[in-house]
RODO-2510 file (C-alpha; in nm, 4 decimals, decimal comma):
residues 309
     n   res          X          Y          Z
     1     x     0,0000     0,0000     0,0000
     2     x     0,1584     0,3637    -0,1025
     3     x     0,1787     0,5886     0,1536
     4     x    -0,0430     0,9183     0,0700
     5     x     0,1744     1,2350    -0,0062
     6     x     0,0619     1,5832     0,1864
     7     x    -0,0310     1,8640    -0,0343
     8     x    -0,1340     2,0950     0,1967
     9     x    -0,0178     2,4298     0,1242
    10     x     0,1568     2,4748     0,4442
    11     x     0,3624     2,1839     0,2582
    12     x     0,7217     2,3471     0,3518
    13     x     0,6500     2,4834     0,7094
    14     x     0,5539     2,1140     0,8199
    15     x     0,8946     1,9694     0,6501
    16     x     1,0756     2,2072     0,8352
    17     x     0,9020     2,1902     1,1613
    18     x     0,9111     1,7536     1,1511
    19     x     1,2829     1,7626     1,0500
    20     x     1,3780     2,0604     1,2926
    21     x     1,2300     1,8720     1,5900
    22     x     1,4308     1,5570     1,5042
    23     x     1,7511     1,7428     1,5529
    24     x     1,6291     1,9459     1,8313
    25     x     1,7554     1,9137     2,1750
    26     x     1,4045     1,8119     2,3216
    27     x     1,4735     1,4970     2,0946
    28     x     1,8076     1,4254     1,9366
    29     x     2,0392     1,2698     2,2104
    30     x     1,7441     1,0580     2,3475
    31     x     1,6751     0,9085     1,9992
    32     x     1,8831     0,6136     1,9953
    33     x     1,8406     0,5640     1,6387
    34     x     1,9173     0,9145     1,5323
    35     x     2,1774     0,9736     1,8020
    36     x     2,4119     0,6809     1,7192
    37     x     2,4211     0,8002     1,3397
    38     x     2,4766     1,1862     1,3920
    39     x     2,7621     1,0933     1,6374
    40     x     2,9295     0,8427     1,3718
    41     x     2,9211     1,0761     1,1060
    42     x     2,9964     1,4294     1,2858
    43     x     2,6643     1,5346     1,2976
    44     x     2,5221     1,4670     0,9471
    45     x     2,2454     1,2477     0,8691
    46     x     2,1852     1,0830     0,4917
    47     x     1,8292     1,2815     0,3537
    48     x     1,7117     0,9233     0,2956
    49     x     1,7350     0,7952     0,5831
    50     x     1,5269     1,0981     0,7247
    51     x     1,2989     1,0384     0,4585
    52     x     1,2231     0,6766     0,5819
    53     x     1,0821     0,8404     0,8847
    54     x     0,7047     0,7426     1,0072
    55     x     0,6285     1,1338     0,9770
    56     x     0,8451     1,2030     0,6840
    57     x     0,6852     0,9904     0,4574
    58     x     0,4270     1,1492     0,3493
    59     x     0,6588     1,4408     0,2348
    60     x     0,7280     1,4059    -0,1307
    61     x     0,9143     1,4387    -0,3512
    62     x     1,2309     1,4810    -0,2717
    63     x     1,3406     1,8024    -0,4450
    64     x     1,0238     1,9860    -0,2976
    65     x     1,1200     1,8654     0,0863
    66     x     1,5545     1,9542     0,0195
    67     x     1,3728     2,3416    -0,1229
    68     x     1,1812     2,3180     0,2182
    69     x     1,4558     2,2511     0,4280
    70     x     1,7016     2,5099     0,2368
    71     x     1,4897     2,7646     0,4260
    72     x     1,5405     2,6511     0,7795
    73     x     1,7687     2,8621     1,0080
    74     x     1,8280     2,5780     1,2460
    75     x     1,9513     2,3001     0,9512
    76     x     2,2248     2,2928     0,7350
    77     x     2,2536     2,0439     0,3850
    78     x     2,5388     1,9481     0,2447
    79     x     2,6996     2,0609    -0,0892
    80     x     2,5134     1,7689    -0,2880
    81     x     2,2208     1,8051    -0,0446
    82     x     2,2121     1,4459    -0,0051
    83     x     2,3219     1,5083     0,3676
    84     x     2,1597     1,7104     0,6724
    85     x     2,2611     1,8300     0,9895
    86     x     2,2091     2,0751     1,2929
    87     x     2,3754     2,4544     1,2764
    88     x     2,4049     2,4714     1,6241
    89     x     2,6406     2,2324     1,8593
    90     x     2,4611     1,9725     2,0581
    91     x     2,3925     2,0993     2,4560
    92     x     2,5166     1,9104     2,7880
    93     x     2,2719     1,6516     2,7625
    94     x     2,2431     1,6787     3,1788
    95     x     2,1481     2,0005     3,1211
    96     x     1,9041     1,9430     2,7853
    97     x     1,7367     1,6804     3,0433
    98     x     1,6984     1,8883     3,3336
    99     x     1,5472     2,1545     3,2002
   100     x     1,3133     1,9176     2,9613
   101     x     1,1696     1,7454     3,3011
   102     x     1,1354     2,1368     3,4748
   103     x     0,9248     2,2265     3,1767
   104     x     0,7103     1,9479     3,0946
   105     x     0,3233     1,8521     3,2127
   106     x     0,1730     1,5494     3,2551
   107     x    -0,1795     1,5760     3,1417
   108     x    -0,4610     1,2974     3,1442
   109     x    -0,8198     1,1882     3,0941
   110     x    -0,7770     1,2533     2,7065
   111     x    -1,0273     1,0035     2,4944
   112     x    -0,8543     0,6649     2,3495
   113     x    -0,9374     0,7690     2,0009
   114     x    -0,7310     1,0719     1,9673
   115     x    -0,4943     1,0945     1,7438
   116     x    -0,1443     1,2705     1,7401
   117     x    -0,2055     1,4950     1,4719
   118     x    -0,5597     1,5886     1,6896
   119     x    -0,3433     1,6597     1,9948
   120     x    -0,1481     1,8349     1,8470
   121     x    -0,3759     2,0831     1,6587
   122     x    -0,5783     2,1269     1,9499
   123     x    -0,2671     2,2307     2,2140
   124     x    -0,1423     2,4395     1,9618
   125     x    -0,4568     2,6306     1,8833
   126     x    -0,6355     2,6269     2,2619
   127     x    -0,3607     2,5906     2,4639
   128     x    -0,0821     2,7588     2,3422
   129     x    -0,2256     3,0928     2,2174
   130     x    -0,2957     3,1346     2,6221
   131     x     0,0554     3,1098     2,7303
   132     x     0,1990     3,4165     2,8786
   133     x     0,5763     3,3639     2,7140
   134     x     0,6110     3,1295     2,4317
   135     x     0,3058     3,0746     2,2250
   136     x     0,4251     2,6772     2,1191
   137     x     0,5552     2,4089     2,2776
   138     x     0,8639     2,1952     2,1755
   139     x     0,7324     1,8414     2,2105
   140     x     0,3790     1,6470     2,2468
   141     x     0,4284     1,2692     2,3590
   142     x     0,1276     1,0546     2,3754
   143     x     0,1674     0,7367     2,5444
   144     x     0,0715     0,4225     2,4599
   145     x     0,1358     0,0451     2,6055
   146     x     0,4142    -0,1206     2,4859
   147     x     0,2663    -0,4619     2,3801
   148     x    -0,0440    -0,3478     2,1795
   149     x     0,0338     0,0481     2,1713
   150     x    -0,2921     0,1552     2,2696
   151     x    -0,3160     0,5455     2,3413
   152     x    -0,3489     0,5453     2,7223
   153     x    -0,5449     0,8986     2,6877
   154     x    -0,1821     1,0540     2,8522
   155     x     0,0373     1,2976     2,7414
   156     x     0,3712     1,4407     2,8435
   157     x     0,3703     1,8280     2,7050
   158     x     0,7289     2,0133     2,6857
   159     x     0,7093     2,3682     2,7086
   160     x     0,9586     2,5970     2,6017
   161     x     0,9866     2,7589     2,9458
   162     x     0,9505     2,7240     3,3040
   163     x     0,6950     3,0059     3,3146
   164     x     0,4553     2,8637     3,0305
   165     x     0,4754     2,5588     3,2375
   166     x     0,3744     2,6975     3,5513
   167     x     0,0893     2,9168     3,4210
   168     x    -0,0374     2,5758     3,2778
   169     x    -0,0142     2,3948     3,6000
   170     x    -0,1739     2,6895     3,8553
   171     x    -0,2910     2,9420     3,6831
   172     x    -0,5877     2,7514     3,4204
   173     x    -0,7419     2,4512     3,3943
   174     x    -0,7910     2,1821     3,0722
   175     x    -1,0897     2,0023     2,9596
   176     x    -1,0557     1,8751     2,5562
   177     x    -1,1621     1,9527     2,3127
   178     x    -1,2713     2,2666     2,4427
   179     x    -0,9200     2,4136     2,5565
   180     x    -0,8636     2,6393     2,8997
   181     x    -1,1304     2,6583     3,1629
   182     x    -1,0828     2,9084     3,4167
   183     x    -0,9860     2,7672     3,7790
   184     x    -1,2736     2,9465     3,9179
   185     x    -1,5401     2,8835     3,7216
   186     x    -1,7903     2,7255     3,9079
   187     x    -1,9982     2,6895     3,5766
   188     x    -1,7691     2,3804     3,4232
   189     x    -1,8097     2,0259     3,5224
   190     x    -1,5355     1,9324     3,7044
   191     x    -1,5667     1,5984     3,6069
   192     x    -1,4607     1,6701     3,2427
   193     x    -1,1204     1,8385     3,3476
   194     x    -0,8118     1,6942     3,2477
   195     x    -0,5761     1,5812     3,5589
   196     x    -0,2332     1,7372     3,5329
   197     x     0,0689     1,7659     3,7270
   198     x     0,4741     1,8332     3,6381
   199     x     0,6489     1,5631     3,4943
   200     x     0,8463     1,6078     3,8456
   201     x     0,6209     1,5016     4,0504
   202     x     0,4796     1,2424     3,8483
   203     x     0,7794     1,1041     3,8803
   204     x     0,8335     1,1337     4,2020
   205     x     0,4606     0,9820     4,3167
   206     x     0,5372     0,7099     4,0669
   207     x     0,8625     0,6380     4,3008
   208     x     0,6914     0,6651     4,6326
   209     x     0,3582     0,4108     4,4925
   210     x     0,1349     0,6806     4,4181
   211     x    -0,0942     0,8465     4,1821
   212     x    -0,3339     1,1057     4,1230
   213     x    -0,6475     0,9958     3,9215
   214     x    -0,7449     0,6303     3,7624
   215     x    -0,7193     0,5921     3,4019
   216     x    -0,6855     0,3598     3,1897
   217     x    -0,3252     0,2535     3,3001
   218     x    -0,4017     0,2041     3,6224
   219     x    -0,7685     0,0300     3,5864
   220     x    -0,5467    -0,2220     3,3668
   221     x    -0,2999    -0,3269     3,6175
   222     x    -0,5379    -0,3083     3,8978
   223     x    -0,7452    -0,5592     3,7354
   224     x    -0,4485    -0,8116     3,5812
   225     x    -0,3313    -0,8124     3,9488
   226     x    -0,6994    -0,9022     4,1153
   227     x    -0,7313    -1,1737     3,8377
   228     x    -0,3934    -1,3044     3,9188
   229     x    -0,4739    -1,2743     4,2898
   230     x    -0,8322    -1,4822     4,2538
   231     x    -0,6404    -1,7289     4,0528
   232     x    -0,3757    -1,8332     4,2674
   233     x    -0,5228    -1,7428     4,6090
   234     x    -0,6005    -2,1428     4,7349
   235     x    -0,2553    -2,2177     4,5848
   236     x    -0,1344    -2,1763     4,9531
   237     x     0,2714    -2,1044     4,8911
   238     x     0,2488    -2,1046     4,5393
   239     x    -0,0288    -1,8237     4,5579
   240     x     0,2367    -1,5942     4,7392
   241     x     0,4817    -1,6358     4,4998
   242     x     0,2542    -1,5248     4,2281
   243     x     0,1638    -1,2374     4,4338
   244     x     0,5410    -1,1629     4,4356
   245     x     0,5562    -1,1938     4,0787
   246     x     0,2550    -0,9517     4,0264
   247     x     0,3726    -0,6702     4,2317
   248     x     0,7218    -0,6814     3,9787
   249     x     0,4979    -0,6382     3,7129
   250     x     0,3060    -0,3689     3,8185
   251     x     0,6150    -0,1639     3,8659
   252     x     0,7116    -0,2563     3,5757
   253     x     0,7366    -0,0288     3,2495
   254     x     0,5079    -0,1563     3,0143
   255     x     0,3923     0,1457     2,7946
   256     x     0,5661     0,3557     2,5249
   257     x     0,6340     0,6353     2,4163
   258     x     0,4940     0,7838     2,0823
   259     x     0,6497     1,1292     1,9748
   260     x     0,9721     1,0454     1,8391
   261     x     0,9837     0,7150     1,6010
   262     x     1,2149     0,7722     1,3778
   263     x     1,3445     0,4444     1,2783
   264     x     1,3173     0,3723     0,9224
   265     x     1,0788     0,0708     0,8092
   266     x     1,2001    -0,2333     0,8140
   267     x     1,4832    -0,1301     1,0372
   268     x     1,4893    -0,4028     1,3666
   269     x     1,2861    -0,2620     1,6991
   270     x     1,5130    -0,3258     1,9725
   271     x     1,4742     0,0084     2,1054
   272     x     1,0998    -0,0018     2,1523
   273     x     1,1187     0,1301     2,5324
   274     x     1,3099     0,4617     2,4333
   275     x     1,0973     0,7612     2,3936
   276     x     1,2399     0,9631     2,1561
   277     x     1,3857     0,6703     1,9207
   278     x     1,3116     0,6841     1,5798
   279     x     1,0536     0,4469     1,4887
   280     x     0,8996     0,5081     1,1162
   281     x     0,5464     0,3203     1,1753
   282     x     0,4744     0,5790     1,4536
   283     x     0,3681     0,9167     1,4431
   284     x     0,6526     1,1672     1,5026
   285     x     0,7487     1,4928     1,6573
   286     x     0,5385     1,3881     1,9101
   287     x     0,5842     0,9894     1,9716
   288     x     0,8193     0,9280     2,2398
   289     x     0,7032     0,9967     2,6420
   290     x     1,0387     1,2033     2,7522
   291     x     1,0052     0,8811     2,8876
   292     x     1,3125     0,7445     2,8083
   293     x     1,4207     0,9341     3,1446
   294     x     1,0546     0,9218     3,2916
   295     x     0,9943     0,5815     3,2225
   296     x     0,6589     0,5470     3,4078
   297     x     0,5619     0,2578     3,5348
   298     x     0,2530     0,3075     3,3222
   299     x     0,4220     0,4818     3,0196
   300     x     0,5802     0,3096     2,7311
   301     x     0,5494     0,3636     2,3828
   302     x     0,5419     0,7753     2,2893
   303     x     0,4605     0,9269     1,9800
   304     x     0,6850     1,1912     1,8805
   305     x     0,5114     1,5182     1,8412
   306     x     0,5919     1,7678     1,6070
   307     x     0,7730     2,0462     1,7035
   308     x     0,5299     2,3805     1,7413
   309     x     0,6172     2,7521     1,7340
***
């Protein structure tokens, strides 16, 4: 089956934004795939090998995407323009990752059904436009489970600063697909309000057992365990090991991350946990949970997002 080609008119902007998040820091040095080829080859990537891409694709053909990416002030092609790689020199990854967990927000309660592209569009046009520093965001991960990479209905949002982040966290609250709610008004239903919280202290309630909210991630492990409990509970010594063996697995890591796939097709998944890897099949810019260093217990597969302004 071909893949369809995008002719939107905004055509150019999207090549640019898709290939300008791969080399981004919010994604390049935790994309395995990626990562190990810009380091072997100083920095510079083949153009086919980008194009193999789940989110690159649909870009063609060739000579319109290399004209699109001419244009980019963060990207540089070489003299044949059968290479690409980043103007700028890579930042202390320490640093990149610090700053990535300061400024990103857990958000949840979105429906199953959603798709990347719909996240996407509706952060960057109800969410976004609100922020009081940077109106865009640098990455969108939606996170799915690693064995059948189902959309959990959780994302992991990096924001391009601490402030953005913060206004997002205290200052308004989410419900989708409408976009901000005020915090005090008493009009909304605050049933239909997306649960958030910094990537932070997610992490740190994952570490100390806890969590805020039930979804989907949760009801799912809750209910393997009970089923695994009821199953083994006359099996008197044997039943306790099992027990043993189902508290392992439900602090486990067992979902993925969406945002960044950016290995080619056909190229061998052995990096399925990272979040930011390059995995073609997926959607991009926004398919990879910055979970490679979050790795929630619930969080798996991510979706790279595409890089917004």
């Amino acid at each position: 089956m071909t893949d369809s080609v995008y002719k939107g008119e905004d055509f150019e902007e999207k090549v640019r934004k898709q290939v300008e998040f791969y080399f981004s820091d919010s994604n390049l040095q935790t994309d395995k795939f990626l990562w190990k080829i810009y380091e072997a080859n100083d920095g510079w990537v083949e153009l086919k090998t980008i194009l193999t891409f789940g989110r690159m694709r649909q870009y063609r053909p060739e000579d319109k995407v290399i004209a699109a990416l001419k244009e980019s002030d963060k990207l540089v092609l070489s003299a044949n323009e059968d290479m690409i790689r980043r103007k700028d020199p890579v930042k202390d990854f320490n640093e990149v990752k610090n700053t990535r967990k300061r400024n990103t927000v857990h958000i949840e309660g979105f429906p199953k059904d959603a798709t990347q592209e719909d996240l996407e569009i509706w952060f960057s046009t109800k969410i976004a436009v609100e922020l009081p520093k940077e109106k865009g965001f640098n990455s969108l991960r939606r996170i799915k489970s690693r064995a059948k990479k189902e959309f959990f209905g959780v994302i992991d949002v990096e924001l391009k600063t601490l402030e953005d982040a913060e206004f997002i966290l205290n200052s308004i609250e989410l419900s989708y697909p409408q976009g901000t709610v005020k915090s005090d008004d008493e009009t909304v239903d605050k049933k239909t309000l997306l649960k958030k919280m910094s990537l932070l202290t997610f992490q740190e309630m994952r570490e100390s057992g806890k969590r805020f909210g039930v979804n989907d991630v949760t009801k799912r492990r809750n209910s393997f365990n009970d089923n695994r409990g009821k199953k083994f509970q006359k099996g008197g010594f044997k039943g306790k090991r099992d027990d043993r063996k189902s508290e392992k697995v439900e602090s486990g890591n067992d979902t993925i991350d969406e945002s960044s796939e950016t290995k080619p097709e056909g190229e061998a998944k052995q990096d399925s946990a990272e979040v930011k890897e390059s995995k073609p099949e997926g959607e991009v810019q926004q398919e990879s949970t910055e979970v490679k260093e979050t790795k929630p217990a619930e969080i798996a597969v991510s979706e790279e997002a595409a890089v917004s302004n």
